[in-house]
C-alpha positions in Angstrom: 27.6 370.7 14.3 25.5 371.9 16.7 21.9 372.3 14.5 22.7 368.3 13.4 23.3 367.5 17.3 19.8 369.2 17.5 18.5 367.8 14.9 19.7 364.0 15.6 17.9 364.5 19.3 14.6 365.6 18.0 14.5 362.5 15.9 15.3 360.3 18.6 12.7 362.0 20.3 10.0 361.8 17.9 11.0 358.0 17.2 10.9 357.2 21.2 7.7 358.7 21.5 6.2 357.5 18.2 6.5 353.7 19.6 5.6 354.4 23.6 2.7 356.9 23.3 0.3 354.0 21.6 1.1 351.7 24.9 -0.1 354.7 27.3 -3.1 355.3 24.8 -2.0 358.3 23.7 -2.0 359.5 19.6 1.6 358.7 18.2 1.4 361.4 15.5 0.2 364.2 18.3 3.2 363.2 20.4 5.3 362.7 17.8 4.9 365.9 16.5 5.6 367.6 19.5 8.6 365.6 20.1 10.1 366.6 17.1 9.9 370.6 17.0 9.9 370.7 21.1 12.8 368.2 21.2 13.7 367.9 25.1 11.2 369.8 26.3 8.5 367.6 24.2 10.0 364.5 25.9 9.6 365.3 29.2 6.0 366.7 29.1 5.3 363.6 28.1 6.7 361.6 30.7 5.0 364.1 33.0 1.6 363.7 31.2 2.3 359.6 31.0 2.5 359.6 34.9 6.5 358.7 35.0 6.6 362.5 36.6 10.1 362.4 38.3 12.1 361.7 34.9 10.1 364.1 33.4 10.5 366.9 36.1 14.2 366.1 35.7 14.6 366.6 32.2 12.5 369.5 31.8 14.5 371.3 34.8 18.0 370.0 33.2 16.9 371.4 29.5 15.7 375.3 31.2 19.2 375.5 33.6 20.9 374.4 29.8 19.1 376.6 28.2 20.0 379.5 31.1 23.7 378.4 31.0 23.9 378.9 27.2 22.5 382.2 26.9 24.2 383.7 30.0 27.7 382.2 28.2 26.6 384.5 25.3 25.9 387.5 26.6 29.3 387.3 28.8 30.9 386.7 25.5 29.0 389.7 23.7 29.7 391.8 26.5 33.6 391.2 26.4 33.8 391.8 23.1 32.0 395.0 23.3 34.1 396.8 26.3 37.1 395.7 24.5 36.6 398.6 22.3 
């Protein structure tokens, strides 16, 4: 579930950026590239680079503090299991 949640974002992604980086006169198959194996990330360096900077900054931050929360949830997970022992 997760991997195809991943999966369906990256191509949503790659398609968004596909059609707007030609109007910013930027190469479609660079970006789109990018926007498929950095997903998130990949979207909002491009917003950042485009010069819509705020809704970049945004989803870049959101994404990291995601990415913090998951891995955190882990190891608290890992670590209960092992002191259960």
């Amino acid at each position: 579930m997760e991997f195809s949640l991943g999966l369906l974002i990256s191509v949503a992604v790659t398609i968004y950026l596909v059609i707007d980086a030609p109007k910013h006169n930027k190469s479609p198959v660079l970006w789109g590239i990018l926007g498929f194996i950095l997903g998130l990330i990949g979207l909002g360096i491009y917003l950042i680079v485009t010069g819509r900077k705020v809704l970049g900054w945004i989803i870049v931050v959101l994404y990291i503090v995601l990415v913090i929360i998951i891995i955190l949830f882990f190891a608290v997970i890992f670590a209960a299991l092992f002191n259960m022992q």
